[in-house]
C-alpha positions in Angstrom: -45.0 6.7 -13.7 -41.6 7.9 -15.0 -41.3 8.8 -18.5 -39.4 6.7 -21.0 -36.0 7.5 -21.2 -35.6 9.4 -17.6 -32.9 8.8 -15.2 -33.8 6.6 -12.3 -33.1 8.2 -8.9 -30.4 6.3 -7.2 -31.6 4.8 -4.1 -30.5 6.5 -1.0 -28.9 3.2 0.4 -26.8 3.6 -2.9 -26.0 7.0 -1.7 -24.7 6.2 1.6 -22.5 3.7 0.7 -20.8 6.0 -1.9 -20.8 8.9 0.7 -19.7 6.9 3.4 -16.7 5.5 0.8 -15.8 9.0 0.2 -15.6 10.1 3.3 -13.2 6.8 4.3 -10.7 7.6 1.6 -10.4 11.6 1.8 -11.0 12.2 5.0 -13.7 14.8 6.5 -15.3 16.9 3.5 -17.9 19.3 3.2 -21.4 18.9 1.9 -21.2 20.8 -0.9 -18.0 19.0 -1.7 -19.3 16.2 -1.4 -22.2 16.6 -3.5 -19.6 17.3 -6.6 -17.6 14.6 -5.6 -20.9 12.0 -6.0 -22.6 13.6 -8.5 -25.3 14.7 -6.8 -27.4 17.4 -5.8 -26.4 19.7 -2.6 -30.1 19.4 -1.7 -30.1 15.5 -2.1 -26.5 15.1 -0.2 -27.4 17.5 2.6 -31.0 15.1 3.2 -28.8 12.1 3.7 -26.0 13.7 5.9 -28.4 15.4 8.2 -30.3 12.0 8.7 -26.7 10.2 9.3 -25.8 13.2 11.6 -29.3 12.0 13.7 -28.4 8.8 13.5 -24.7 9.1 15.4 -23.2 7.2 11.9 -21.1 10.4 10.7 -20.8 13.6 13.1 -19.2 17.3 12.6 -16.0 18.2 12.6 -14.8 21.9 12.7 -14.2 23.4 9.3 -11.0 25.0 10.5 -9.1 26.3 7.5 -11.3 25.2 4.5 -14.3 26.1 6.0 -14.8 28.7 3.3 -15.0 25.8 0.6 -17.3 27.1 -2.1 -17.9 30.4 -0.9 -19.5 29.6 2.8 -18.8 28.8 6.2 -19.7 25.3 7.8 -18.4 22.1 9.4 -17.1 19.0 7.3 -18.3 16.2 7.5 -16.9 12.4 9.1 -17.5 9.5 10.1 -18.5 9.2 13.7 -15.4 7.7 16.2 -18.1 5.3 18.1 -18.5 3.2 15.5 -15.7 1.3 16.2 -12.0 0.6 15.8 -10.0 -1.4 13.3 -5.9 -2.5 13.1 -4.1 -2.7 9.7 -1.5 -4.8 9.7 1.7 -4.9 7.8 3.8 -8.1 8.2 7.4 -7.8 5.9 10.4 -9.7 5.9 12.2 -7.8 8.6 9.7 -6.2 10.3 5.7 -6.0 11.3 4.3 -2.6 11.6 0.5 -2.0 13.3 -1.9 0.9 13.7 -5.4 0.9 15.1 -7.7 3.2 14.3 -11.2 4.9 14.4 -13.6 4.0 11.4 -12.8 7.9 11.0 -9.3 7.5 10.5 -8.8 8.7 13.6 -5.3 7.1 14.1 -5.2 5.5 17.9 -2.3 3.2 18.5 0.8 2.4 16.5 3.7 -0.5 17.4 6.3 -1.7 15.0 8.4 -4.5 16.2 11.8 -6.0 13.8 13.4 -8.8 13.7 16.0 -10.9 12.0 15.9 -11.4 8.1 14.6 -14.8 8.4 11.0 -14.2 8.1 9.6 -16.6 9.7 6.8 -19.2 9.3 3.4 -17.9 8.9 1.8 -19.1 12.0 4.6 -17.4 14.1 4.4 -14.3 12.3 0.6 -13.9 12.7 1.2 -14.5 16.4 3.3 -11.8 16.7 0.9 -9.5 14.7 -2.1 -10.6 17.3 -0.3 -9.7 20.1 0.7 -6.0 18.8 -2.6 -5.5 17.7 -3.6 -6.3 21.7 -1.3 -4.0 22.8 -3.1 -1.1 20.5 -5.7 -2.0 21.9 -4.8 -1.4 25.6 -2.8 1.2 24.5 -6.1 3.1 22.9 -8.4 1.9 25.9 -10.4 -0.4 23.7 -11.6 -3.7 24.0 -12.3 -5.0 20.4 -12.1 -4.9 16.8 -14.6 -4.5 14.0 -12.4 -5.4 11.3 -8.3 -6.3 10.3 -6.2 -5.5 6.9 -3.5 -7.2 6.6 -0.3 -7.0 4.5 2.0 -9.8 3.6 5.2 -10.5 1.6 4.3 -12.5 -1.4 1.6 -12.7 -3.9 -2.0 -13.7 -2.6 -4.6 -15.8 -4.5 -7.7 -13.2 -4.2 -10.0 -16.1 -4.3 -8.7 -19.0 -2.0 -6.1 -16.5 0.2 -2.9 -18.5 -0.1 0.4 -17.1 -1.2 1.2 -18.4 -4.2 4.6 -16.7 -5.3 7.6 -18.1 -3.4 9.8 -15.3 -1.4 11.3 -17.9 0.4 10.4 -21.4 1.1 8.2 -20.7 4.4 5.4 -19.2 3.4 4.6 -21.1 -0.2 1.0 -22.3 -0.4 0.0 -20.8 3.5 -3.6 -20.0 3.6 -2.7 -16.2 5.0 -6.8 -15.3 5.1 -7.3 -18.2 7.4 -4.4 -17.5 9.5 -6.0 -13.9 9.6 -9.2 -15.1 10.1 -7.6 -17.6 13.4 -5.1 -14.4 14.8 -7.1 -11.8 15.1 -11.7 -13.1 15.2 -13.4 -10.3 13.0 -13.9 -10.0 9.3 -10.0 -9.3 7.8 -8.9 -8.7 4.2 -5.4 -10.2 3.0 -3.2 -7.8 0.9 0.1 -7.6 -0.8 2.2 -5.2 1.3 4.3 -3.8 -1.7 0.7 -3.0 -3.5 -0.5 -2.0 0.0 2.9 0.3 -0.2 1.7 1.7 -3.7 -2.2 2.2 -2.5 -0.6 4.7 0.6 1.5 6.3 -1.8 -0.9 6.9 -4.5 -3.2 8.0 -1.5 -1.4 10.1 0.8 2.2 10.0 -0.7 4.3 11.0 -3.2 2.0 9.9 -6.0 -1.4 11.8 -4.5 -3.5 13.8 -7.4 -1.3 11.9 -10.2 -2.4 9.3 -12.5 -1.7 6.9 -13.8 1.3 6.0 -10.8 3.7 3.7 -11.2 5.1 2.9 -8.2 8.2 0.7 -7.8 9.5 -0.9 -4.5 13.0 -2.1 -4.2 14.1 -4.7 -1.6 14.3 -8.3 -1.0 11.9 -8.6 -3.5 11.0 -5.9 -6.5 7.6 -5.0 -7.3 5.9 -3.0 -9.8 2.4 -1.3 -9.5 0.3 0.7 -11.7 -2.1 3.0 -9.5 -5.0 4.5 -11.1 -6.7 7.2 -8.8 -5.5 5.4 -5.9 -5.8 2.0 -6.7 -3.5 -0.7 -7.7 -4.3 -3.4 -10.1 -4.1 -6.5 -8.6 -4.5 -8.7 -11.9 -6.8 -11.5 -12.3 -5.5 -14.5 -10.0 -3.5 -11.8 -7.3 -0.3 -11.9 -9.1 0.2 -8.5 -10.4 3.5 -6.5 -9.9 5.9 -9.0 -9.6 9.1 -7.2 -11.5 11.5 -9.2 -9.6 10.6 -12.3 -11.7 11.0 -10.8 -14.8 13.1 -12.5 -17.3 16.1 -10.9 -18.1 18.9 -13.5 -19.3 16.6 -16.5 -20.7 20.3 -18.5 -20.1 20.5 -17.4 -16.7 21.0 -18.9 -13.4 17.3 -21.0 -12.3 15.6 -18.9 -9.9 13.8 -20.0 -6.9 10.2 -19.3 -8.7 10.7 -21.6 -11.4 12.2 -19.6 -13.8 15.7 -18.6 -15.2 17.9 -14.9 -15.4 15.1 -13.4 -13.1 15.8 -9.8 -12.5 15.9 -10.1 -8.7 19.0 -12.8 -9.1 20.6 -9.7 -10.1 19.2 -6.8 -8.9 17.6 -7.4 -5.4 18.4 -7.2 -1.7 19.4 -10.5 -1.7 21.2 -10.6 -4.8 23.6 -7.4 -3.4 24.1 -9.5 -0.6 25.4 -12.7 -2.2 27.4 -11.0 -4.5 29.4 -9.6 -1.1 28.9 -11.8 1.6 32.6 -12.9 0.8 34.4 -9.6 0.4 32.4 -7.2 2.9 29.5 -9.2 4.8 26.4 -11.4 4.5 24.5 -8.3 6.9 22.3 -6.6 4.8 22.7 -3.8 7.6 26.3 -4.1 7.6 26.1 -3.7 3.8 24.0 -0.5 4.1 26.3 0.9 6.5 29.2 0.1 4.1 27.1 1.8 0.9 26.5 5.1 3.0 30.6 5.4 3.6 30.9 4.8 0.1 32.8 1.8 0.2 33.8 1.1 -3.3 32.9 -2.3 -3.8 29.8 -2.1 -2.4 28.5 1.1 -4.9 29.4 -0.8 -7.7 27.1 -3.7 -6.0 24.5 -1.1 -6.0 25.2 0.9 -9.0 25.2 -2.3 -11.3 21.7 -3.2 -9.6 20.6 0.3 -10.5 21.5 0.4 -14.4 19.6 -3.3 -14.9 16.4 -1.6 -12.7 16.5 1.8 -14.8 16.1 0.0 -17.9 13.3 -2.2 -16.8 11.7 0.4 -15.4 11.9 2.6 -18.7 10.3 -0.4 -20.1 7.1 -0.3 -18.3 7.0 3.0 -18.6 7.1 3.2 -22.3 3.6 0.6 -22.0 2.0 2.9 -19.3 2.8 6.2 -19.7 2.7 7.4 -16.4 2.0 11.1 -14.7 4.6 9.9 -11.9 7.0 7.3 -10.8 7.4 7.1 -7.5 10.5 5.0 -6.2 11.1 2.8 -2.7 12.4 0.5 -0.5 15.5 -0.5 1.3 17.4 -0.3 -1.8 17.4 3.6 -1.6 19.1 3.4 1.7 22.3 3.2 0.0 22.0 6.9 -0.6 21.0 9.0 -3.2 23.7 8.1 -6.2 21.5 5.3 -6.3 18.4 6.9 -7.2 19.9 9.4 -9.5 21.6 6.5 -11.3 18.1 4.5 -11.5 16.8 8.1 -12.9 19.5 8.5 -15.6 18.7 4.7 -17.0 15.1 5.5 -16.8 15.7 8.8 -18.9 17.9 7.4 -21.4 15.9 4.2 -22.2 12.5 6.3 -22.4 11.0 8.1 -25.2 9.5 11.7 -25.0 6.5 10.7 -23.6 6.9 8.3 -20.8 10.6 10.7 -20.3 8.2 13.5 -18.7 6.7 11.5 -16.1 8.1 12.5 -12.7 10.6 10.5 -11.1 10.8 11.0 -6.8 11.3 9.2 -4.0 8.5 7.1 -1.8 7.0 9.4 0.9 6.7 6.4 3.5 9.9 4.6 2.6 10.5 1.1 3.8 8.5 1.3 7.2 6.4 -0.3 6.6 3.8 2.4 7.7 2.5 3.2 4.6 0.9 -0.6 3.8 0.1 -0.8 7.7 -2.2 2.7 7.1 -3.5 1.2 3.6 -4.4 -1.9 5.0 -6.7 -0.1 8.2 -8.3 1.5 5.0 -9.6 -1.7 3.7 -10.8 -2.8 7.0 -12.3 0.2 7.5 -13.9 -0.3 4.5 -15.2 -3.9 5.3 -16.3 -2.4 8.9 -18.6 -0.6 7.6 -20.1 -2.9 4.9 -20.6 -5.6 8.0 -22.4 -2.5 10.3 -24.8 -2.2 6.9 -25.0 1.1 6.7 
């Protein structure tokens, strides 16, 4: 009988769900690593290792250069490749980016495929997605899934899994988790690719071992996202990070959402774009093209987008304080007098505190490669919740 007051010994299926967490999100580790990563004892850890070891559910990996961690030799830890493969999806606005991989991480395939601005409607979009994600799998040699991630451009109710922000016209009220659900026949989990974006950068990017991150992604749209130790907030109905539809002129134009003087009817992709589709071109590439030759008319375009983002950037970062702000996005394709204007605004309209937070590019970019790898993490993830482990 346990005396009153004592801590109860968490049960060893608690354990392995933690571990096996872990190990999804860092990447092969050691025992006694892992033991001070859980909490636990070394003796309690290595139990529950050896016995998933037996099992075939996690395997050993060669130490290689940390094999030295605390002082002794030894193989990390994984989990083990047979247990299955998964795709992560990342469907934006001009482009769908795919990888397949192990439950390990173990990265098997990749296909990206672009196409015109015009997204799309969401049944055609999925069907392209399906049919790269079957061309991993031929390309890897396998024959099914275990579990999809999927990003998507607008905002996604986490209850019912329909987009409920408005991009564009097309994809307003689409059921995305069905559609997911319908494309690809295993258990799937429905993202936001800009937070997807964030997640890989606070992860694996310019933002890993910093938080609180706020990472900003500039585009067609404009999102905001504050990661805390690699995870974005997604707010309470989905709709968190939406900077674009920020009020900034309560006089201003009506913007598609609903509301009026919206930050991205200034200071987006498509706002750079209307503002010169009658003096240079309506081709966002065009436009880029024109930026990096430093035609005049197109830098102010882009200059003039950067003070108004600066300033409501400094904003959130006078509320959240953070370790590092990590910027990205097709915007910062115009070249770097971009950014370093965007800095100087945040700088100037900061105080002290929030003025000492780091300020550098995104690591992935606008590749969509970085939401494609966050969104295999979640699958892998709900892989190996359905293999009850």
């Amino acid at each position: 009988m346990s005396q009153p007051g004592a801590a109860k010994a968490e049960p060893v299926r608690g354990t392995v769900a933690r571990l096996t967490n872990v190990l999804i999100d860092r990447g092969p580790m050691h025992r006694a690593e892992l033991a001070r990563v859980l909490g636990l004892s070394r003796t309690r850890v290595g139990s529950v290792v050896s016995n998933l070891v037996e099992k075939g559910i996690l395997a050993d990996v060669d130490g290689g250069a940390t094999a030295s961690i605390d002082g002794r030799a030894g193989p990390r830890v994984t989990l083990a490749d047979r247990l299955g493969v998964v795709a992560g999806v990342q469907i934006g606005t001009t482009h769908t980016h795919v990888v397949l991989q192990s439950l390990a991480g173990t990265l098997l395939a990749e296909r990206r495929r672009d196409r015109p601005l015009d997204p799309g409607s969401g049944e055609e979009r999925f069907a392209i997605a399906a049919e790269m994600v079957r061309e991993c799998l031929s390309d890897a040699g396998q024959d099914r899934l275990s579990a999809a991630g999927v990003g998507v451009f607008g905002q996604v109710d986490p209850d019912s899994g329909i987009v409920t922000t408005r991009p564009n016209g097309l994809w307003w009220g689409v059921n995305v988790r069905e559609l997911s659900r319908q494309a690809f026949g295993v258990p799937t989990s429905v993202h936001n690719n800009s937070r997807l974006e964030s997640v890989a950068e606070g992860l694996w990017g310019a933002g890993k071992g910093l938080s609180p991150m706020l990472s900003i992604v500039l585009g067609r749209g404009l999102t905001a996202h504050t990661v805390i130790d690699g995870e974005a907030m997604i707010g309470a109905h989905g709709g968190g990070g939406e900077l674009g539809h920020t009020t900034i002129d309560i006089r201003g134009e009506l913007c598609p959402c609903g509301g009026r003087g919206c930050l991205s009817l200034t200071a987006s992709a498509t706002a750079i774009v209307r503002r010169l589709r009658d003096t240079v071109s309506d081709d966002w590439e065009t436009i880029i093209q024109a930026a990096n030759d430093n035609n005049p008319a197109v830098m102010h375009a882009f200059l003039d987008a950067a003070d108004v983002l600066g300033i409501a950037i400094a904003s959130l970062a006078n509320i959240i304080d953070p370790a590092v702000i990590v910027i990205g996005g097709d915007l910062l394709r115009s070249g770097p007098r971009f950014l370093e204007r965007v800095i100087t605004q945040v700088h100037d309209h900061s105080p002290t505190s929030s003025r000492r937070a780091q300020i550098v590019p995104s690591r992935f970019g606008g590749t969509g490669r970085g939401g494609s790898l966050a969104a295999a993490r979640f699958a892998r993830h709900q892989a190996v919740n359905e293999l009850g482990i």
